[in-house]
C-alpha positions, 0 to 999 in steps of 0.5 A: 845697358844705358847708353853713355851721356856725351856732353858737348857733341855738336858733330852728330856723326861722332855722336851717333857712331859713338853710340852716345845718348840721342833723341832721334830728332831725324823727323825734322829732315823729312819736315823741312825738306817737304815743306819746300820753302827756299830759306828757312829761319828757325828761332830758338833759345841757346843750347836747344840742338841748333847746332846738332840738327845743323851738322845733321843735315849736312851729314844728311844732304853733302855729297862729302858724306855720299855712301855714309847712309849707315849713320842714320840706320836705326833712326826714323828718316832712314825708314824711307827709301826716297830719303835713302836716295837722297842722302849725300847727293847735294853740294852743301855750304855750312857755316857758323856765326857763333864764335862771332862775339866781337867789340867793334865792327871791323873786327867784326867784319874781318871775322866773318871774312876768316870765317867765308875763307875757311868755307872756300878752304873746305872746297879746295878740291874746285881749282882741280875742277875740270868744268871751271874756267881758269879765271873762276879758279882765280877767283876762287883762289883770291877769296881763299885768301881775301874774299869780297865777304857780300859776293863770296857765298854768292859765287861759291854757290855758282861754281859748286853748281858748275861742278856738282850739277846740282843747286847747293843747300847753304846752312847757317848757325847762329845768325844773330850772335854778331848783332847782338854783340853789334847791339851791345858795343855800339855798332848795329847800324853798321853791321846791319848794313854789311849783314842785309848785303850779304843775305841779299847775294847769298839768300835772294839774288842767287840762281845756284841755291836749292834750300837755305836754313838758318838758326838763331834765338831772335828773329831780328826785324826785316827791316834791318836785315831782311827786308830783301829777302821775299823767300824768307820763312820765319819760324818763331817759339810761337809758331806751329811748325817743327814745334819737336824738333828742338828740345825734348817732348814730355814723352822723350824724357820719360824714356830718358829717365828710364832708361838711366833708371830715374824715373822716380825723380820725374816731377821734380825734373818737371819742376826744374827743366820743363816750361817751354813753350813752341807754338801748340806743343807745351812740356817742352824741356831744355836738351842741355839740362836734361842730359847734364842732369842724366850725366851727373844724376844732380838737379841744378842750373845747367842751361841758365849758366851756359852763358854770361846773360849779360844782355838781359841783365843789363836790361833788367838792371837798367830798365826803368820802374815798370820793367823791376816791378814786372820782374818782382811779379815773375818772381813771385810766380804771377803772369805778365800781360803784354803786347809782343812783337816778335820782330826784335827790334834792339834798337827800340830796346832802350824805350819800348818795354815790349821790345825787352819782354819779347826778347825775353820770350824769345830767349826762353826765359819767358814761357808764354801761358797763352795768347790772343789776338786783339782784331780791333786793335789788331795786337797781340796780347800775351800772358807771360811767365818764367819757364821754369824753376831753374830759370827762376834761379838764374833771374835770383843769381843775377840780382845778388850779383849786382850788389857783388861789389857791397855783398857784405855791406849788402848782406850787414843791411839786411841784418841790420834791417830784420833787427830794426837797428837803424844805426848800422842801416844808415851806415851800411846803406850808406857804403852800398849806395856809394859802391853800386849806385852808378852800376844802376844807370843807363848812361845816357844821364849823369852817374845819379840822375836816375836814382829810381833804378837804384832803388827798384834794383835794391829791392828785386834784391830784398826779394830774393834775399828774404824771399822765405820769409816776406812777400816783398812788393813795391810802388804799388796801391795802398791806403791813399797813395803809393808806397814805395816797398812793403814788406809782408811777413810770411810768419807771425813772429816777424814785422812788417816793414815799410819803407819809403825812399826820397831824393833830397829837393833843396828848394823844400827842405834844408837837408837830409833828415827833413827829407827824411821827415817828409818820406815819414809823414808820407807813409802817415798822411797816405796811410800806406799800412792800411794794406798791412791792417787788413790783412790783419797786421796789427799797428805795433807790428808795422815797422816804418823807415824814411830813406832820404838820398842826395847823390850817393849819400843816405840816411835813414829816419 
């Protein structure tokens, strides 16, 4: 019998000792703890057992859950007796900074000072301690209430140790998520600040810690937090190590499947939910969409859609050329060649195109199809895709969503323009661009500074709009110059289509309709459909539209 799909566990001996769905993932103890490293930092994307295998090993190692072996009967790492022997025998810290998703630094600040009280509240049972002095317990008592957030951990740590005898393992989930936030809202150098002081008396300067791991999607750079921290092992998607301890092998979805008796369906999960890519190991698939997908027997975006994205759309939508154009060749199911760093910088996100596809990477948006190593220059050079078909979908959802505030002033456009009725494109153009035109800036300039933006994002949208029926591109090579958007028909009873958008210069012409003579007389003079030519479009088939644009003001010509 099929054992019950459990959504949502984090607590893995609730889940076990409810008999739910598991993957033993029990392996990882023995890997980390026989790798001997003092602090670990494993990356990986949102909802892929972070959390699960975070709760598992303190389950394992706290002496909370000493004489609670049996949980992990059954599972590989209790097939060795030394493990057995080391269950529940070490003072351990565990906490989160997922919840931590604040505006401002100091309310940032105040959460994980709450979050280290709540800590120190597990350990009560220390002021009873007969091996701490009575000044200890003061301390012990004040940070209950109003800890000192960058020594706190530091002399939690000490008085375990004083208590147990034995060094403590302290885990932390989620590292990143209040810098991301910081990232978002403005506040990063403070945070980074207030961050590096605490990983520096909590993780370096800390003579009662045996091991400390921690997780997160990005590994932020060592300079803004790290850059104390000598006994730091970083663990990225790229590297070689726990490469199966976070998410599921091609071969643990198959027995999954089997047992729920879906094992016919298991090229169209593959389609779906495989494309994840840890260091050697390839056909890695998300935990969270597989078992929703056992739960609810229905194919559809369950990882994509536990989180609102918004920094990566933001990216996107705000991204300059280059970056819509990469998108428009991921859409299309075409690699990205690029330098990656995997040392996020954010600050450098806002100029540095690499920045944003290794955060990509990082993510889990972007598998990476291989790599190599460029020694003269001493790059690293990567082939980047989208993971997955469901990854796919979320990038299209993104786009529509842009234009929510016009969808039907966006979707009479699209009409309008498979009909070649120019007069309802020049008026529902005219209500997009007043409605969305500034959602598309960076706001480092005036609202419509930036027109470019605007018009790189309408067409990711013509994209994924008439995806079934053009190969849409845009900016690129053709005839004698470069075009701004083309459209190429997938089937012979539609017209090709090309379009070419110009911002009004009031030093070269009068008004609006000689800007559009002039984006007309460019897709002549430059030739712009010989591409379509030779592919043995005929000319009476290839429509052509000038787009002039003042402000937020269009016409179309």
């Amino acid at each position: 019998m099929a054992r019950v799909v459990g959504i949502g566990h984090q607590d893995f001996t609730e889940l076990i000792t409810n008999g739910c769905f598991y993957v033993d993932k029990t392996e990882f103890i023995r890997e980390w703890w026989e790798n001997m490293d003092v602090v670990t930092l494993i990356t990986r994307p949102r909802r892929f057992g972070k959390t699960l295998n975070m709760s598992m090993l303190e389950h394992f190692f706290s002496v909370e859950y000493k004489g609670q072996g049996q949980v992990f009967e059954g599972l590989s790492i209790w097939k060795d007796k030394k493990y057995q022997e080391i269950q529940g025998t070490y003072p351990v810290i565990s906490l989160s900074f997922a919840n931590i998703k604040e505006t401002e630094f100091e309310r940032s600040q105040k959460r994980i000072c709450q979050l280290i009280s709540e800590v120190y509240l597990e350990h009560y049972y220390l002021l009873n301690s007969e091996k701490l002095v009575p000044l200890e317990k003061e301390i012990i008592e004040k940070n209950m209430k109003d800890p000192d957030p960058v020594t706190a951990l530091n002399q939690l740590s000490r008085y375990l140790f004083k208590h147990f005898g034995r060094k403590v393992i302290i885990l932390l989930d989620e590292y990143d998520t209040p810098l991301q936030e910081a990232y978002v809202h403005g506040y990063w150098k403070e945070l980074t600040d207030f961050i590096r002081n605490l990983f520096n008396s909590t993780f370096k300067t800390n003579p009662s810690l045996e091991r400390a791991f921690m997780t997160g999607i990005t590994r932020v750079s060592k300079e803004s937090i790290f850059s104390d921290l000598n006994n730091l092992t970083v663990v990225t998607t790229t590297s070689d190590s726990y490469t199966d301890s976070f998410g599921f092998t091609q071969k643990e979805v198959k027995e999954a499947l089997k047992e729920y008796g879906l094992s016919e369906n298991i090229d169209k999960v593959k389609d779906w939910y495989d494309g994840f890519v840890f260091g050697s190991q390839r056909d890695i698939y998300n935990p969270w969409s597989i078992i929703n997908y056992l739960k609810t027997r229905r194919l559809s975006c369950y990882w994509a859609n536990t989180s609102s994205n918004s920094l990566v759309g933001k990216l996107i939508r705000e991204g300059g050329p280059n970056i819509k154009e990469a998108m428009e060749d991921l859409l299309n199911g075409k690699q990205l060649s690029t330098e990656i760093d995997e040392q996020i910088i954010f600050e450098q996100l806002k100029h540095n195109e690499n920045a944003i596809w290794s955060l990509f990477l990082a993510s889990g948006y972007l598998k990476a199809d291989s790599y190599q190593l460029n020694e003269d220059l001493g790059k690293e050079e990567y082939k980047l895709s989208l993971t997955n078909k469901e990854v796919r979908i979320m990038f299209e959802k993104m786009i529509r969503d842009w234009f929510g505030k016009s969808v039907r002033e966006y979707n009479g456009f699209i009409r309008a323009l498979l009909q070649g009725n120019k007069k309802e494109m020049n008026a529902y153009m005219n209500r997009i661009a007043l409605t969305t035109f500034s959602y598309f800036d960076t706001g480092n300039r005036p609202s419509g500074t930036e027109p470019e933006r605007f018009y790189h994002g309408f067409v990711l949208g013509l994209m994924v709009e008439l995806a079934d029926r053009y190969v849409i591109t845009s900016n690129r090579e053709s005839g004698f110059g470069r075009y701004d958007v083309m459209l190429k028909p997938r089937k012979d009873e539609d017209d090709a289509i090309i379009l070419e958008f110009k911002v009004h210069d009031p030093n070269d012409e009068k008004d609006l309709s000689d800007t559009v003579k002039a984006a007309l007389e460019q897709i002549e003079t430059k030739n712009y459909q010989a591409a379509l030519e030779a592919e043995g479009i005929r000319q009476e088939r290839i429509r052509k539209y000038g787009f002039g644009f003042e402000g937020k003001k269009a016409l179309i010509g």
